[in-house]
VEXTI-251897 format. One record per atom (N, C-alpha, C, O): residue number from 1; atom name; x, y, z. Coordinates in Angstrom, 2 decimals, always signed. Atoms other than C-alpha are relative to their C-alpha. Example, Ala and Ser with C-alpha at 12.3 -4.5 7.8 and 13.67 -1.06 7.14 Angstrom:
2
1/N/+0.89/-1.19/+0.00
1/CA/+12.30/-4.50/+7.80
1/C/+0.90/+1.20/+0.00
1/O/+1.94/+1.18/+0.66
2/N/-0.82/-1.19/-0.06
2/CA/+13.67/-1.06/+7.14
2/C/-0.77/+1.09/+0.73
2/O/-0.26/+2.20/+0.90
% end
This chain:
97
1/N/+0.94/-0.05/-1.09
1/CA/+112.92/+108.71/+82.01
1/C/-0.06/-1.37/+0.66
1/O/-0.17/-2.32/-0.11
2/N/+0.32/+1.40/-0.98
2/CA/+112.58/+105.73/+84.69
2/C/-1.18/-0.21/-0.28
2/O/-2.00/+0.68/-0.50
3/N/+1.07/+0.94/+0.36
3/CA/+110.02/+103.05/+84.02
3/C/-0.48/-0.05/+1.51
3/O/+0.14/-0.23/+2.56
4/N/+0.70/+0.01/-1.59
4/CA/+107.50/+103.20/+86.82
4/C/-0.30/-1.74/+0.02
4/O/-0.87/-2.26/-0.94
5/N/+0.40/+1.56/-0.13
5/CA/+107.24/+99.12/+88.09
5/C/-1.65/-0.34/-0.11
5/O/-2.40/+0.48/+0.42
6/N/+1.12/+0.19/+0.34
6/CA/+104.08/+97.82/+87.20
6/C/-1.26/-0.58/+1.32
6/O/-1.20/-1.41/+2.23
7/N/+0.87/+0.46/-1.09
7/CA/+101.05/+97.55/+89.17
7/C/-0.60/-0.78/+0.55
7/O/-1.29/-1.54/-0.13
8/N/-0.34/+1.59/-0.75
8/CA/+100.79/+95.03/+92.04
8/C/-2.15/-0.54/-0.76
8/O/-2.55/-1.65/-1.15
9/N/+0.63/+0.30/+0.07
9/CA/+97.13/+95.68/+91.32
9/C/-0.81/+1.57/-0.82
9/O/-0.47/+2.75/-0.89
10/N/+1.47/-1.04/+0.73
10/CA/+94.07/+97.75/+89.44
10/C/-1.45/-0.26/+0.35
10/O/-1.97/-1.37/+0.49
11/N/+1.36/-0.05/-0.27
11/CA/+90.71/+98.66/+90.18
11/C/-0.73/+1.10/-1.11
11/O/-0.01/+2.06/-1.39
12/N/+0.06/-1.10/+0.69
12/CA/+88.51/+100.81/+87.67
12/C/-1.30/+0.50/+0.17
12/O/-2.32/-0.20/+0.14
13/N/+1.73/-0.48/-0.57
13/CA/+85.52/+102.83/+88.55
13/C/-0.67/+0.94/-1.39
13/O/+0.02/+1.71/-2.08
14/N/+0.28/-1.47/+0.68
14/CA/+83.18/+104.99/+86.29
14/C/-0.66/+0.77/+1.23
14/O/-1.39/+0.30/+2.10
15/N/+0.54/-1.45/-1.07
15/CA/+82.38/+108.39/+88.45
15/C/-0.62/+1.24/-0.77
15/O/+0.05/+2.15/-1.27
16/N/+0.78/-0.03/+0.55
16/CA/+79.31/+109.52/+87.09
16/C/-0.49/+1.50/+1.15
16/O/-0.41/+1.44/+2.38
17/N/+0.36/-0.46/-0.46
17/CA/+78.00/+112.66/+87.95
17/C/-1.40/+0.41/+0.59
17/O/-2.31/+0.48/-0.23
18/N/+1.51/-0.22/-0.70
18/CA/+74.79/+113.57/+90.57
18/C/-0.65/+0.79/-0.41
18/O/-0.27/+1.95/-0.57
19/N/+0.72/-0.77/+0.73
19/CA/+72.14/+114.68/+89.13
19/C/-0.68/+0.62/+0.39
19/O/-1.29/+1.46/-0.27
20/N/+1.02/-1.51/-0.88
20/CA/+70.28/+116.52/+92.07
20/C/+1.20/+0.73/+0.98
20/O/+0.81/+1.69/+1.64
21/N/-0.96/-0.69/-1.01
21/CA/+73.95/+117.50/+94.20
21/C/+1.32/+0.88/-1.38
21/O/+2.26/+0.27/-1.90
22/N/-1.11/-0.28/+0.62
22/CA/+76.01/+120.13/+91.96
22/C/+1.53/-0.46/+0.56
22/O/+1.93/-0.41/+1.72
23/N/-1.61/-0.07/-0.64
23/CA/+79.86/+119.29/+91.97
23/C/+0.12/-1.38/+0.69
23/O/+1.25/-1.68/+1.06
24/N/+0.16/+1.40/-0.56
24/CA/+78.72/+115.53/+93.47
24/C/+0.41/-1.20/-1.46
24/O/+0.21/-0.98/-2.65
25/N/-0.20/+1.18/+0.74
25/CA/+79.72/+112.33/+91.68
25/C/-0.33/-1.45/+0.66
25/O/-0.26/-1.73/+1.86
26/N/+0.04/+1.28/-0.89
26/CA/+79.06/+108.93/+92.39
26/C/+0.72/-1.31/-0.43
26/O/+0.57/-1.17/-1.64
27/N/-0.94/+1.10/+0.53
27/CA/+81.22/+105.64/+91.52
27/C/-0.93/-1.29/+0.08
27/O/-1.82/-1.54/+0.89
28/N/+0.28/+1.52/+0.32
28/CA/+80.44/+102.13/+90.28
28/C/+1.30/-0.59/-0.66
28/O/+2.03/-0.07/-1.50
29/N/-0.88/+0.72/+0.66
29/CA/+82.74/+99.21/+89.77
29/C/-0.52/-1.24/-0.07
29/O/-1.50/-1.51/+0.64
30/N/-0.17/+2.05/+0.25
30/CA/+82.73/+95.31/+88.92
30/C/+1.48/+0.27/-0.06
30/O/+2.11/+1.02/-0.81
31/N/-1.21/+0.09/-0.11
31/CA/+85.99/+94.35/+90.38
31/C/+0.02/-1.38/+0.07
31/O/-0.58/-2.12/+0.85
32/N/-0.48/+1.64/-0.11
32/CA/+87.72/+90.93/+89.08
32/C/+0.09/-0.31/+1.50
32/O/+0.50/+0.53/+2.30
33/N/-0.51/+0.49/-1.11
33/CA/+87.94/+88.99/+92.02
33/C/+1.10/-0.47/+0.23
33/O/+1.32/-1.04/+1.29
34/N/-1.34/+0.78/+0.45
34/CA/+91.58/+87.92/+90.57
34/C/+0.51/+1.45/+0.84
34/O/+1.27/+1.33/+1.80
35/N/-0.72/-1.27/-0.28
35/CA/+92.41/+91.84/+91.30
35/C/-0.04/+0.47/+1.77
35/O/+0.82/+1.14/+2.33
36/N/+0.18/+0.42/-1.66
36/CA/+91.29/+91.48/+95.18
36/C/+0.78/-0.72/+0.56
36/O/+1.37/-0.49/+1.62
37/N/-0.90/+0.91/-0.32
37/CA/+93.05/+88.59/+95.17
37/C/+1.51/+0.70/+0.14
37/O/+1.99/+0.78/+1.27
38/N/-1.20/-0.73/+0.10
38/CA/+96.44/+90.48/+94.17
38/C/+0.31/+1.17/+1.14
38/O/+1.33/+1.27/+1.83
39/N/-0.12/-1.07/-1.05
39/CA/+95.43/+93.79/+96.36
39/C/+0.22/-0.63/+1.59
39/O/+0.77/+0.17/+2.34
40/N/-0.15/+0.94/-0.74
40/CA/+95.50/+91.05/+99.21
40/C/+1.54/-0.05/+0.43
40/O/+2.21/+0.44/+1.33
41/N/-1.06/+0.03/-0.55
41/CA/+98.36/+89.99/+98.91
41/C/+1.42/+0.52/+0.35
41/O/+2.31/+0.16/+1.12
42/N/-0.69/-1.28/-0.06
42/CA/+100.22/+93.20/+98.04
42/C/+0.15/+0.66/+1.26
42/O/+1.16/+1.18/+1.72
43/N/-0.24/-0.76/-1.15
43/CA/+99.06/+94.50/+101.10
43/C/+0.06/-0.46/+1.43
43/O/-0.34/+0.23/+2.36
44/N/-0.55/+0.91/-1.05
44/CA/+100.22/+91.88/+103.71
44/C/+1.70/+0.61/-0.07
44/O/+2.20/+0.96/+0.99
45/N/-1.50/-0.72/-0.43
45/CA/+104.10/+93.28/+103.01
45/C/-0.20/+1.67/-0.01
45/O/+0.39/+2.50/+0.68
46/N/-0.56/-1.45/-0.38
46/CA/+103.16/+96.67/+102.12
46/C/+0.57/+0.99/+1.30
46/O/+0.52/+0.80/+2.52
47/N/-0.21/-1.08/-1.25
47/CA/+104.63/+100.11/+103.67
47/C/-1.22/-0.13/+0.53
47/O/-2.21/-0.28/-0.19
48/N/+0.96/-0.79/-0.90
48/CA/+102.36/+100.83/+106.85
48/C/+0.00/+1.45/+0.45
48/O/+0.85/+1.90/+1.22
49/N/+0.35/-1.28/-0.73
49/CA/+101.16/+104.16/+107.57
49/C/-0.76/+0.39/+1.03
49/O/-0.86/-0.54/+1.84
50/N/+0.71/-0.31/-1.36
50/CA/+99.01/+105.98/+110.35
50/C/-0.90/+0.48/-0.76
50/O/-0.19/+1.02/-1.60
51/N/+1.04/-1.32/-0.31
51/CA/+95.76/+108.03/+109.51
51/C/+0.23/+0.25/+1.34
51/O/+0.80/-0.13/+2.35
52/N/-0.46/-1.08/-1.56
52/CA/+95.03/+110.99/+111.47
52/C/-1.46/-1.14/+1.09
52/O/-2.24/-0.42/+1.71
53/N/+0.58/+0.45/-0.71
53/CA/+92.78/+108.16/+113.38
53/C/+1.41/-0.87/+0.79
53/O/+1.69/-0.62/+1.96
54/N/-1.20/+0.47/-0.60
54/CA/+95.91/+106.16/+114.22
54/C/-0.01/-1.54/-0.50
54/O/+0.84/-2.36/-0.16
55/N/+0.06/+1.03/+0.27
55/CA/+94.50/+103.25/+112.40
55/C/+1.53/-0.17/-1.65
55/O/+2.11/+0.57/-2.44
56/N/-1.48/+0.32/+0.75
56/CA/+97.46/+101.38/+110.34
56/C/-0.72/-0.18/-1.63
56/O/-1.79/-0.78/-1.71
57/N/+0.61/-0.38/+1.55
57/CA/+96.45/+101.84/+106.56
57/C/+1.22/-0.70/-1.08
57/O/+2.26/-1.27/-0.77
58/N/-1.17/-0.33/+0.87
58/CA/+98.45/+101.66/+103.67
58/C/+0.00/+0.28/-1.36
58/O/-0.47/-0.69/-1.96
59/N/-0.02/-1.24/+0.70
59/CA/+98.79/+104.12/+100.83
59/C/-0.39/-0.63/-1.48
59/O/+0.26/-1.60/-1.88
60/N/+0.43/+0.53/+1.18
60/CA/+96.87/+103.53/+97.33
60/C/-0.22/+1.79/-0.96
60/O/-0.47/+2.88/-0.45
61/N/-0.05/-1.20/+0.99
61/CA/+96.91/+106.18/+94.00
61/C/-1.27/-0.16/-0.76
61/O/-1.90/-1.22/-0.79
62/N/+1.47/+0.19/+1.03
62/CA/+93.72/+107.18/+91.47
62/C/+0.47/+1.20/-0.89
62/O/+0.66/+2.40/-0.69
63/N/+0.46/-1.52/+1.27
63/CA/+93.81/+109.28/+88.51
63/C/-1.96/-0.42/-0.16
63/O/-2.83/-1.28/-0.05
64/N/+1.08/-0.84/+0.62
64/CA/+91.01/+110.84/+87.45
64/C/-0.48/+0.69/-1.93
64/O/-0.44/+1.85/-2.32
65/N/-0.05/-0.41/+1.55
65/CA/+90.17/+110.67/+83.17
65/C/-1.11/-0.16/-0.58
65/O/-1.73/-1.22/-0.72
66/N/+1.13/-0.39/+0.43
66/CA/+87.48/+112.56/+81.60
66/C/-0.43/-0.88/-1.28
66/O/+0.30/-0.85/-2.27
67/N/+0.50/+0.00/+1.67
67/CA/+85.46/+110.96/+78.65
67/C/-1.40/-0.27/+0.25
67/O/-2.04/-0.16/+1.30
68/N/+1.32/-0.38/+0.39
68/CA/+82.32/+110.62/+77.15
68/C/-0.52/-1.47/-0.20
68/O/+0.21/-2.24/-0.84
69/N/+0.64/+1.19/+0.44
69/CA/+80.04/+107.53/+76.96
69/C/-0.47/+0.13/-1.95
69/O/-0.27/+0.98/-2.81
70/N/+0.51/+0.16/+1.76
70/CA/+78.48/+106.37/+73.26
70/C/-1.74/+0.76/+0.27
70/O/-2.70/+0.85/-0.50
71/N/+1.46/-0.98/+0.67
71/CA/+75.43/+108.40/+73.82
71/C/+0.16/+1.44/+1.06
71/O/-0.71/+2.13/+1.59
72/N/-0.47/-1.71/-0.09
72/CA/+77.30/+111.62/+75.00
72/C/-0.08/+0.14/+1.04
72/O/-0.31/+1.33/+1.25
73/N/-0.23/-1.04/-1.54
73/CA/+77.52/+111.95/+78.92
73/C/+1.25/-0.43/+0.37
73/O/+1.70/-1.57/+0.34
74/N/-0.74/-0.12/-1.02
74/CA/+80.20/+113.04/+80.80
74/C/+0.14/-0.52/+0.66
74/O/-0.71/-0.59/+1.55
75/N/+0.18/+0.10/-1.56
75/CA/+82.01/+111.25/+83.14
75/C/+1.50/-0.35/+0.43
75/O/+2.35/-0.04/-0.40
76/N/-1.43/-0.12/-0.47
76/CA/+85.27/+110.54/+84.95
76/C/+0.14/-1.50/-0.05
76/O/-0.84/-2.24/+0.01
77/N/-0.87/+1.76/+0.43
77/CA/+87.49/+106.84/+84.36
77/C/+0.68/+0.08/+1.26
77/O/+1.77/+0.65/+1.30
78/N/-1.07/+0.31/-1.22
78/CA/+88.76/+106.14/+87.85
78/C/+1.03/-1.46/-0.45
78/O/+0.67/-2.51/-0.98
79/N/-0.92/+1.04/-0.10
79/CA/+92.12/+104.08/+87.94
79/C/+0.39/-0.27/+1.35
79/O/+1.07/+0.75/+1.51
80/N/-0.36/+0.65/-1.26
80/CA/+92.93/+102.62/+91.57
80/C/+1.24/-1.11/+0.44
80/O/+0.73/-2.23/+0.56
81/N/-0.86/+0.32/+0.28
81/CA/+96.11/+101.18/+91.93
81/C/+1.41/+0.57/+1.39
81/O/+1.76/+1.72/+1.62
82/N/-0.87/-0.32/-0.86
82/CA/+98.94/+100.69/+94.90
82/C/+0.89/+1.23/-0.34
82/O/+1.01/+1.53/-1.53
83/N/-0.26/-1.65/+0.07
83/CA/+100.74/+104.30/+95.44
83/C/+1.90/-0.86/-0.27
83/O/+2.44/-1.75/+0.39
84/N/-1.20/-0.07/-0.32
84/CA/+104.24/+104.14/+94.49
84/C/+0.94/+0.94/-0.06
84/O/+0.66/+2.04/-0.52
85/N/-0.44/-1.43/-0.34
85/CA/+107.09/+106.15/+95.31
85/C/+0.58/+0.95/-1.64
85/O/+0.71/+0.49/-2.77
86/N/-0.02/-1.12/+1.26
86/CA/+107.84/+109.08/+92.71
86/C/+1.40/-0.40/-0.47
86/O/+2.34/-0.83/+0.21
87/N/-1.86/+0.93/+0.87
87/CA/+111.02/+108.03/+89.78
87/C/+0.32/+1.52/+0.36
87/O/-0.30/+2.58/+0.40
88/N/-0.84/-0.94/-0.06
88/CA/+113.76/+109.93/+90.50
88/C/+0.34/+1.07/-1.26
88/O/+0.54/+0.66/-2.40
89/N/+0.01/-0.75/+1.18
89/CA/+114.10/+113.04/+88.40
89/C/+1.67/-0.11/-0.55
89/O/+2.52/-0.33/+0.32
90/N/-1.62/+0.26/+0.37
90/CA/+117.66/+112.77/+86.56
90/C/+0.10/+2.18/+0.26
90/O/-0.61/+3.19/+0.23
91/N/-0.84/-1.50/-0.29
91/CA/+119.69/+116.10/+87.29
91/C/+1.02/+0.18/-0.81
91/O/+1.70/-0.79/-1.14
92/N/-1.38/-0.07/+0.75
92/CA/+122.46/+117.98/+85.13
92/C/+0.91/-0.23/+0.38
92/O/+1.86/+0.04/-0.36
93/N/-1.14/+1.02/-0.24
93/CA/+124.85/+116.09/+87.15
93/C/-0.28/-1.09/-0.56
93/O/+0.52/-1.49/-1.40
94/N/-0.12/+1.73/+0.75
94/CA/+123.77/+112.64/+86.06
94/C/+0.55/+0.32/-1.69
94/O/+1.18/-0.41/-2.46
95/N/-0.48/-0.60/+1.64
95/CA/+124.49/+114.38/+82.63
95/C/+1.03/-1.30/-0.29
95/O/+1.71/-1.68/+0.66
96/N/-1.05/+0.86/+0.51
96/CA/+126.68/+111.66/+80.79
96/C/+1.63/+1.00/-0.92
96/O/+2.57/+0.47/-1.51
97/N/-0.94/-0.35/+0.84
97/CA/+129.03/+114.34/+79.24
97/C/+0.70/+1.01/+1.02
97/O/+1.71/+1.63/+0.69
% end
């Protein structure tokens, strides 16, 4: 399997769910200011894209991982982290035999 290159940068949120909006969540972070620093300067070369506004953007990834605090609530582990492009899947041509 291809090694995905490591990330220019990380951000990590907990996403905590609302307690008067079903199906609502809400996020909190403390973000190093070292990791700002990095997202910075990552995104002075990054690819540019368009939103559908036309403003120039450029493309960032999040998982989403369930766990449980130490006194039992629910909640989601945001990871935040420049988008990169998908490893190539190997095919039964690359086959070595």
């Amino acid at each position: 399997m291809a090694q995905q290159p490591e990330d220019a940068f990380t951000f990590w949120f907990n996403c905590n769910k609302d307690q008067k909006k079903d199906g609502h969540y809400w996020a909190s972070a403390e973000v190093p200011v070292e990791e700002l620093r990095k997202m910075f300067e990552w995104a002075k070369t990054a690819e540019r894209v368009q939103n559908q506004k036309g403003d120039d953007c450029v493309k960032l990834r999040a998982n989403l991982m369930p766990r449980q605090s130490k006194a039992g609530n629910d909640y989601l582990l945001m990871a935040m982290s420049d988008q990169k492009p998908r490893a190539a899947e190997s095919s039964i041509d690359d086959a070595p035999f």
